[in-house]
FINUDREN-322842 format. One line per 8 residues: number of its first residue (from 1); their letters; for each residue x, y, z of C-alpha. Coordinates in nm, 2 decimals. Layout:
BEGIN
NUM	a	X/Y/Z; ...;
END
This chain:
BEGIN
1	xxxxxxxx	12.79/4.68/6.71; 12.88/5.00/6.80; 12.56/5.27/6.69; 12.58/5.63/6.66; 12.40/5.87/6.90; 12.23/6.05/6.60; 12.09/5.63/6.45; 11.93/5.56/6.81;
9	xxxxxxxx	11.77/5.88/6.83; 11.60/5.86/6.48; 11.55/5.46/6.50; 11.36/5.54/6.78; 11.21/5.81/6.64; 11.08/5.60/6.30; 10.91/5.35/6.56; 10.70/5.56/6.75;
17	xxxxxxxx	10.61/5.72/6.40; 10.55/5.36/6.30; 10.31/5.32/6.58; 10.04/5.60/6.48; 10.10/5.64/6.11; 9.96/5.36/5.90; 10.19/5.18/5.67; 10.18/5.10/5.33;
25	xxxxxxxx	10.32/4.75/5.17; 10.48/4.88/4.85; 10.68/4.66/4.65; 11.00/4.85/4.74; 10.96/4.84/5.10; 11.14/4.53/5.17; 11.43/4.46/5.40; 11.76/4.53/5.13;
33	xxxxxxxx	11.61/4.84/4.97; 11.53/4.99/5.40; 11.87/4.89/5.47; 12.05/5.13/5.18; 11.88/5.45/5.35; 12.16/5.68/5.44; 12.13/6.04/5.61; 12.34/6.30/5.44;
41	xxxxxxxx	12.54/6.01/5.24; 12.89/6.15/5.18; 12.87/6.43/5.47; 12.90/6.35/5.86; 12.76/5.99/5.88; 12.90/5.77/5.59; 12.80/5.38/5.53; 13.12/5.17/5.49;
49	xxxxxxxx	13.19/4.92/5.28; 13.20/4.63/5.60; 12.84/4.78/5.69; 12.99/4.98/5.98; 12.89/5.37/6.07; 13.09/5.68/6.15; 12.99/5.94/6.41; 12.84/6.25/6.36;
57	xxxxxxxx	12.96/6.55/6.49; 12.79/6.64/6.82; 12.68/7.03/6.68; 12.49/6.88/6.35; 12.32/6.62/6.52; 12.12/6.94/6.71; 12.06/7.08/6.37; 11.88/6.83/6.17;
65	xxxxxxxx	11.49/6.79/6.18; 11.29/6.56/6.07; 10.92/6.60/5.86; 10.76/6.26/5.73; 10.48/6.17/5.48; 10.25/5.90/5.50; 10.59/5.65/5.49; 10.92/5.56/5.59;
73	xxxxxxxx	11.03/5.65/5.19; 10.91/6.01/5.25; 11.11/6.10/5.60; 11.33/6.39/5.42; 11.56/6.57/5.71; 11.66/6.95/5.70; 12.04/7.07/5.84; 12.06/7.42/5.99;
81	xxxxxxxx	12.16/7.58/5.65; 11.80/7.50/5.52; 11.91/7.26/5.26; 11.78/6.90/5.24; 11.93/6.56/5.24; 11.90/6.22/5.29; 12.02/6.01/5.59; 12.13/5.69/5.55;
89	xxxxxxxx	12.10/5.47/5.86; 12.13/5.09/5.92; 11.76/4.99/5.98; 11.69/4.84/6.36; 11.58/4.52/6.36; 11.30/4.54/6.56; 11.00/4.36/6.53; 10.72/4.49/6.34;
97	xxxxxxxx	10.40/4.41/6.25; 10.28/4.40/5.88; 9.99/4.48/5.77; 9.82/4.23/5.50; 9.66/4.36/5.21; 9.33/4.22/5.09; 9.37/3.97/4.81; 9.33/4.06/4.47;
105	xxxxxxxx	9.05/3.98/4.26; 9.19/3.76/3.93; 9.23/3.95/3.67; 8.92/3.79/3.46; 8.87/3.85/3.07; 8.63/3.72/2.79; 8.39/3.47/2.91; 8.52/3.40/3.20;
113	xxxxxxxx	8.44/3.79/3.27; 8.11/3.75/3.14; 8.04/3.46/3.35; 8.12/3.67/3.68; 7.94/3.98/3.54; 7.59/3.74/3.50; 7.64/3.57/3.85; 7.69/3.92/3.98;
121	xxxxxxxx	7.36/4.05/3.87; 7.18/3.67/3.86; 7.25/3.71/4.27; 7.18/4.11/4.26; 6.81/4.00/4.10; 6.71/3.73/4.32; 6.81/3.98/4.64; 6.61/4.20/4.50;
129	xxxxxxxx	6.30/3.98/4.39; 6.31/3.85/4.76; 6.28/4.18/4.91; 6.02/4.33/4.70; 5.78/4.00/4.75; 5.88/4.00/5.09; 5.73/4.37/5.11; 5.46/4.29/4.93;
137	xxxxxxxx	5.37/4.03/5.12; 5.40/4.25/5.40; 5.17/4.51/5.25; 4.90/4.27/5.16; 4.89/4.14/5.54; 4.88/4.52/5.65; 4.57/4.56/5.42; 4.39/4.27/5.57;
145	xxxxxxxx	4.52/4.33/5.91; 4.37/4.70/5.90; 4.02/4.56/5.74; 3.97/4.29/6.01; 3.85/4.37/6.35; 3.88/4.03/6.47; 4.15/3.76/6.47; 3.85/3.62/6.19;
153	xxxxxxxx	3.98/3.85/5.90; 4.35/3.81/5.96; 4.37/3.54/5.71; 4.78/3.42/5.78; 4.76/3.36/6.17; 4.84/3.04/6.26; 4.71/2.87/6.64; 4.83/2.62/6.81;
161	xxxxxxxx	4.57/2.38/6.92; 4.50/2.17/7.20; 4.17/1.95/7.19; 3.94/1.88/7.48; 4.14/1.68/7.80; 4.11/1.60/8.13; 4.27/1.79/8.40; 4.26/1.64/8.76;
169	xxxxxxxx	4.22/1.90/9.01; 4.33/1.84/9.42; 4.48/1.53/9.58; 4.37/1.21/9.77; 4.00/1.20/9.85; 3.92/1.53/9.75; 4.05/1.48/9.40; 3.82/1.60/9.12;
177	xxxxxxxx	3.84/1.55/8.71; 3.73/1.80/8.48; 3.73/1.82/8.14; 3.87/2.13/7.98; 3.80/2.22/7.61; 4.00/2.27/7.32; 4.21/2.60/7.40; 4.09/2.77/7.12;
185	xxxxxxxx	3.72/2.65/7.09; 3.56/2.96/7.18; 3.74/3.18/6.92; 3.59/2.90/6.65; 3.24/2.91/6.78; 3.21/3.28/6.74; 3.36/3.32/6.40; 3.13/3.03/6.33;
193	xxxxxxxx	2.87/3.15/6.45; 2.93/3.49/6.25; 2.96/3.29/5.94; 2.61/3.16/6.03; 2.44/3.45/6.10; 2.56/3.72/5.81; 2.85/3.50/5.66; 2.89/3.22/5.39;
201	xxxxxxxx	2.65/3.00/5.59; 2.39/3.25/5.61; 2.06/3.10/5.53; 2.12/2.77/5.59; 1.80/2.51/5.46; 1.80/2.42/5.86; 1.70/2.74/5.92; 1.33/2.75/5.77;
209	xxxxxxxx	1.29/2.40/5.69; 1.43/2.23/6.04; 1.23/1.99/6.18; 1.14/2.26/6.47; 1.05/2.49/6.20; 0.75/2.26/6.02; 0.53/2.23/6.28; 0.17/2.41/6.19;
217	xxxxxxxx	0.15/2.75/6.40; -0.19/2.76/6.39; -0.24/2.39/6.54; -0.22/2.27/6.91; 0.04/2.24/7.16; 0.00/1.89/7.11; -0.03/1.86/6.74; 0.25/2.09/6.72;
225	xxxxxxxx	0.49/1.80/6.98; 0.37/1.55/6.70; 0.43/1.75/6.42; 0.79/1.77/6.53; 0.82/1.42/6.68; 0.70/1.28/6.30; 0.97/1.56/6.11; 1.24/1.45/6.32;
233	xxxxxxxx	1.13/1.10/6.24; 1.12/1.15/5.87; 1.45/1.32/5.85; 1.70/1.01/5.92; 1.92/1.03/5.59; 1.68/1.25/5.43; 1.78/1.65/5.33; 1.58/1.88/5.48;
241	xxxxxxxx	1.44/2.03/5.16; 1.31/1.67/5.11; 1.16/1.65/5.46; 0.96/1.97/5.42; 0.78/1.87/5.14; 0.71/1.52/5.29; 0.60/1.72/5.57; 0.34/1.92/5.36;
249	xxxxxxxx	0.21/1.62/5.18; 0.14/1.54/5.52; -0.04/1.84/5.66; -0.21/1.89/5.32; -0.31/1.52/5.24; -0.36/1.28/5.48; -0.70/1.19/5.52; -0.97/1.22/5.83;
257	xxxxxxxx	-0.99/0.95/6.06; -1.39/0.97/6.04; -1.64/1.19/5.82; -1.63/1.53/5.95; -1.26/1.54/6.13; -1.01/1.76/5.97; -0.76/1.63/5.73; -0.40/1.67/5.79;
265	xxxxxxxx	-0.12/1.56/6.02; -0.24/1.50/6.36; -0.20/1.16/6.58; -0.58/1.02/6.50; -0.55/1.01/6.14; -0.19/0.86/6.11; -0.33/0.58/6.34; -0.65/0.55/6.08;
273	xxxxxxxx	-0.46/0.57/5.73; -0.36/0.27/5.57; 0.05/0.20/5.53; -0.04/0.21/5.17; -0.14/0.54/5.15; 0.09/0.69/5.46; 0.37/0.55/5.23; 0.27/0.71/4.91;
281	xxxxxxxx	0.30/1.05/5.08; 0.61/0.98/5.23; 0.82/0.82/4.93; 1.05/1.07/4.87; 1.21/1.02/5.18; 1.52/0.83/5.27; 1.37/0.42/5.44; 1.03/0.53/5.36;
289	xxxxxxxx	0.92/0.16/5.38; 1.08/0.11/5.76; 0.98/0.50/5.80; 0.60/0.44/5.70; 0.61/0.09/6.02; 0.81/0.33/6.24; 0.56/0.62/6.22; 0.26/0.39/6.23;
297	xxxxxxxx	0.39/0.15/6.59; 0.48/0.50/6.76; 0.11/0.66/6.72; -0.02/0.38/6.85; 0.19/0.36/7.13; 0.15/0.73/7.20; -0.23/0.69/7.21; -0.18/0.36/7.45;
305	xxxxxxxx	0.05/0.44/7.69; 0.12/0.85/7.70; -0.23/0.98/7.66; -0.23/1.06/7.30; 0.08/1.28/7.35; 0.46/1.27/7.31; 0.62/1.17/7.60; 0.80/1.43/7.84;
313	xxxxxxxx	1.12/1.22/7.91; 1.42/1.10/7.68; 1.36/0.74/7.78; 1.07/0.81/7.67; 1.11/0.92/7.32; 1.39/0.66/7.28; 1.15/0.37/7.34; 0.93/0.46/7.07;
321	xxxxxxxx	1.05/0.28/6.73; 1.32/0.49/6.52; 1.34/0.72/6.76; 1.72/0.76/6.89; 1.90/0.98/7.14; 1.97/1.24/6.85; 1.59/1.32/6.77; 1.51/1.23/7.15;
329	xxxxxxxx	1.73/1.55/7.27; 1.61/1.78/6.95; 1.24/1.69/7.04; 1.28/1.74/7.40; 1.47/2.12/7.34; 1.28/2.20/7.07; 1.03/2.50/7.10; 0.74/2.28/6.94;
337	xxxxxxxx	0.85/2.03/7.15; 0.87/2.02/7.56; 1.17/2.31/7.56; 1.39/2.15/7.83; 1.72/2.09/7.72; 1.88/1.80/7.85; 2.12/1.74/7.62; 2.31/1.82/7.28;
345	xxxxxxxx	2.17/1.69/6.97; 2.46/1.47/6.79; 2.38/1.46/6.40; 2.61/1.36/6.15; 2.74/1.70/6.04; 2.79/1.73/6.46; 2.98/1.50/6.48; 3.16/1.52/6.13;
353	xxxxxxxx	3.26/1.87/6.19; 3.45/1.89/6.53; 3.59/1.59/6.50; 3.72/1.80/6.13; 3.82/2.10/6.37; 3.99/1.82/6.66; 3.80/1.91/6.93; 3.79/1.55/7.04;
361	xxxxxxxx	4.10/1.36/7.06; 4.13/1.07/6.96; 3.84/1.14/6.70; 3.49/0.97/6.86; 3.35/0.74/6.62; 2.97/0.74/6.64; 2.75/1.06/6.73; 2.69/0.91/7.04;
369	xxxxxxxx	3.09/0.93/7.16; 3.09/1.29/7.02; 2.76/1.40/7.22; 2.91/1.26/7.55; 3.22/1.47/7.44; 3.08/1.78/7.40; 2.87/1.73/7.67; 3.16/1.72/7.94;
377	xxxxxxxx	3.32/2.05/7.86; 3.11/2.29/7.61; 2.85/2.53/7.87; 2.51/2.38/7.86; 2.36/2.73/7.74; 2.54/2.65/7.41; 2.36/2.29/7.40; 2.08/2.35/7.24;
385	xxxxxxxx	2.30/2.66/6.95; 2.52/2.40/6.86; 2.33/2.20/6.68; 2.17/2.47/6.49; 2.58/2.64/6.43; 2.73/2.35/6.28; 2.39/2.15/6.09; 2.40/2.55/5.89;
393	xxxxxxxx	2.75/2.54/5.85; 2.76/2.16/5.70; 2.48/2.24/5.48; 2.64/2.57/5.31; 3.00/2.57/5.34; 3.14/2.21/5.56; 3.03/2.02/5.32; 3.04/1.62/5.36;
401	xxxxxxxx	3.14/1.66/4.98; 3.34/1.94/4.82; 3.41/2.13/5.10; 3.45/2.56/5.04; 3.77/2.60/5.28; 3.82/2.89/5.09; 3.52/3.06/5.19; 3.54/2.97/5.52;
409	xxxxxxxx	3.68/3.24/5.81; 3.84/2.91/6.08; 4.01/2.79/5.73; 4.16/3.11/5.61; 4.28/3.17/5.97; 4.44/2.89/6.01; 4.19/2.76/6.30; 4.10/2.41/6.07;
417	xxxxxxxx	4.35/2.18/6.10; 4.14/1.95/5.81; 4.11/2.27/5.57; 4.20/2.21/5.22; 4.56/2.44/5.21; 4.51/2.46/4.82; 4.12/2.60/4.84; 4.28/2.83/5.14;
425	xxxxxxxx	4.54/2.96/4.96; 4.32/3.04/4.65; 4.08/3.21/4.88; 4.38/3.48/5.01; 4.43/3.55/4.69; 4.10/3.63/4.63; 4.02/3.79/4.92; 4.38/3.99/4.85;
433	xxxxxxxx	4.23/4.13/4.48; 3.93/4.21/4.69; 4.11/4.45/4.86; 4.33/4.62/4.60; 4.00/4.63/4.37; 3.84/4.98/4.28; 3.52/5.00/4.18; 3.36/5.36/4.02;
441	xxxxxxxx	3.06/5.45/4.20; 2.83/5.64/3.95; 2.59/5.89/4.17; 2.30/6.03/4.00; 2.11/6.30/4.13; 1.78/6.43/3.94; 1.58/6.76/4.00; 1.31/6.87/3.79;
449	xxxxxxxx	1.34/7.21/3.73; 1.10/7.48/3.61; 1.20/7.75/3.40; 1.01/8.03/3.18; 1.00/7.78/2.86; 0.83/7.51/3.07; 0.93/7.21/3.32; 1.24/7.03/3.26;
457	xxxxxxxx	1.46/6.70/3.41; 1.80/6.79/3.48; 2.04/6.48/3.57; 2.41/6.59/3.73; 2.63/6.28/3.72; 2.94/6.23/3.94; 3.19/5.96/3.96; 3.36/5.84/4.25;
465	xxxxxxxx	3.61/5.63/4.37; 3.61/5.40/4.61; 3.83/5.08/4.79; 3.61/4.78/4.84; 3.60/4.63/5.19; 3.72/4.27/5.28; 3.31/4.13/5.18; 3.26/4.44/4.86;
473	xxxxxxxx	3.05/4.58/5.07; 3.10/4.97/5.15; 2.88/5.26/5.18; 2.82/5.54/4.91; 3.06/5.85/4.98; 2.89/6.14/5.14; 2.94/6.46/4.98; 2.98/6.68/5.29;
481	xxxxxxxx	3.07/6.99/5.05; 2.76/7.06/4.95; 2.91/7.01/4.57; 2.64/6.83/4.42; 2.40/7.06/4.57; 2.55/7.35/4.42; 2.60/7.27/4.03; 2.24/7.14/4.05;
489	xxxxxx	2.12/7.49/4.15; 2.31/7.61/3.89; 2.22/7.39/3.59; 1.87/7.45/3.74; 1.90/7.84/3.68; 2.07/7.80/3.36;
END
């Protein structure tokens, strides 16, 4: 189809234009209503009626220019007199590329509006919810991060554990098996222990009733192995607060073995007083019956075969009757004892406990399994500790029955695999208010004053406030400025 000069040059034109301006999709812009563009209709170019073009003249063509808006529609073209026109061309078919227009929302009304409107803001308020708990949450574990010093007050860590195994170290002949301990025991046995010492299991009954601790100071080394060799004896499913006032019965009561001897707990009067009477001061305990033939068969023996003394060995202690390895290894370590320790003293909240924590795997089921246990990986200076750590911590916060896991450190950590997660999770939240509470701090400072009408008591009061710590425990505000000091001077003089 023949084209003129003037079409090419502004086809050509439009598509470069095209190319850099964005288009719009109007309704009009479709391929009939592009198609009945003319330039200058009715003056040099003219659209026939078979859809043919004529030629322009060669001097207009120069004079025509071209300005365009932000579409094809807007292209206007000025001829060399100034006026303005349009120019009708046959469009090019070229191709093109459209661009697609984002889809309409439907046009909603009424309920179905409403309905839209509520989902909206339903989703709007749950976003929102989310992110303020969420920074909440994160503001809370700031506080307690920034009050702990130790991985002990940092309440939301979880550990991954890995109980005691067996590593085999070498090949062949030179070979070796060790026994490695839980991977995080150590980080347990101090945060226990610092629960034991100034925490919730502070002040344990083991720790001035334990059978160590009831031997008479003022008696002799040997009354003193006896007095502990007969404690641990009577302790055998018996609480200790039990056992100490056996034990005094004992040291107060018991009879002399001949006119003139002194009373009290020593090996020649248990080997003189009748079963009778020995079991009437011992009938609180736990087996007092078996207890009263035990005690009786094992002075004897002591005063046959070990020279009226204890004997220095575990096997022993273990021969004499109900004595086992647990009270053989406490008398042997004890300081009223012989003080050697040869081994860990398994009792039942031993060997309750870590098997609670995992540190054995699969859980030993005596105290005996436990003790050989522990014995293979945990450092023999902490032998003789652990009993004391973990008897304290069943007593006060472990319990067999009704255990605190809210009040204990390894549970709110995350270091007790066996903690109660409901008692835990109340304890946070506790611990959280904690935290956030304010307390007013009322100082009072009195001076006694003397002025012309006589003596007088002036009291200045002063409030302050103050954050409580992770345990509510925080010293008083010093007042560096001297305040205080001031306005009692001047009362004073006043």
């Amino acid at each position: 189809m023949r084209t003129s000069r003037v079409a090419q040059e502004t086809s050509r034109f439009f598509d470069t234009a095209a190319e850099t301006l964005p288009r719009r999709s109007t309704r009009s812009s479709t391929r009939s209503s592009l198609a009945h563009f003319s330039y200058g209709a009715g003056a040099q170019t003219t659209v026939l009626s078979d859809g043919k073009e004529e030629e322009v003249e060669e001097e207009e063509k120069k004079d025509i220019e071209f300005t365009f808006g932000s579409d094809i529609e807007d292209a206007i073209v000025k001829t060399g007199d100034g006026a303005s026109r349009s120019i009708a061309r046959k469009r090019k078919r070229t191709a093109t590329t459209t661009a697609v227009a984002a889809p309409r929302a439907p046009n909603l009304r009424g309920k179905a509006a409403q309905a839209v409107k509520s989902e909206i803001k339903s989703e709007i308020k749950l976003e929102t919810k989310s992110r303020v708990k969420s920074e909440v949450q994160d503001l809370n574990q700031s506080a307690i991060d920034d009050a702990s010093e130790n991985s002990a007050n940092n309440p939301r860590r979880r550990y991954p554990h890995t109980p005691a195994r067996k590593r085999i170290i070498g090949s062949g002949r030179d070979a070796t098996t060790v026994v490695e301990g839980p991977s995080d025991w150590e980080e347990m046995y101090e945060l226990a222990k610092a629960m034991r010492i100034s925490g919730p299991a502070a002040n344990a009954a083991v720790d001035t009733m334990g059978c160590e601790r009831l031997a008479t100071p003022g008696a002799s080394a040997r009354d003193r192995r006896f007095h502990t060799l007969v404690a641990l004896m009577l302790s055998s499913q018996t609480k200790d607060t039990v056992n100490a006032e056996a034990m005094a019965r004992l040291k107060a009561e018991l009879p002399p073995h001949k006119p003139g001897a002194p009373p009290g707990l020593n090996l020649e009067n248990i080997i003189a007083v009748e079963p009778a009477v020995l079991n009437e001061l011992i009938w609180k305990v736990g087996f007092h019956n078996n207890k009263t033939k035990y005690i009786k068969q094992a002075a004897e023996i002591l005063r046959d075969q070990h020279n009226s003394d204890i004997p220095d060995t575990l096997e022993g202690l273990m021969a004499l009757p109900g004595v086992g390895p647990k009270m053989a290894h406490l008398c042997m370590s004890a300081d009223n004892g012989w003080g050697r320790v040869l081994g860990i003293g398994v009792d039942v909240h031993v060997h309750r406990i870590t098997n609670l924590w995992g540190w054995q795997a699969p859980p030993s089921k005596t105290p005996e399994e436990t003790r050989a246990a522990l014995e293979s990986w945990l450092p023999r200076d902490k032998w003789k500790e652990i009993n004391w750590l973990l008897v304290g911590l069943g007593q006060k916060v472990c319990l067999p029955v009704g255990r605190k896991c809210g009040d204990c450190t390894l549970g709110l950590g995350g270091l007790c695999k066996a903690a109660d997660r409901k008692k835990v999770n109340e304890g946070r939240r506790r611990l959280e208010l904690e935290l956030e509470r304010e307390v007013k701090v009322e100082v009072k400072v009195e001076a006694k004053a003397q002025d012309d009408a006589g003596g007088g008591l002036v009291v200045i009061k002063k409030e302050v406030e103050e954050e409580v710590d992770r345990q509510g425990i925080s010293s008083l505000p010093v007042d560096k400025s001297g305040d205080l000091d001031r306005r009692m001077k001047q009362d004073v003089e006043q």
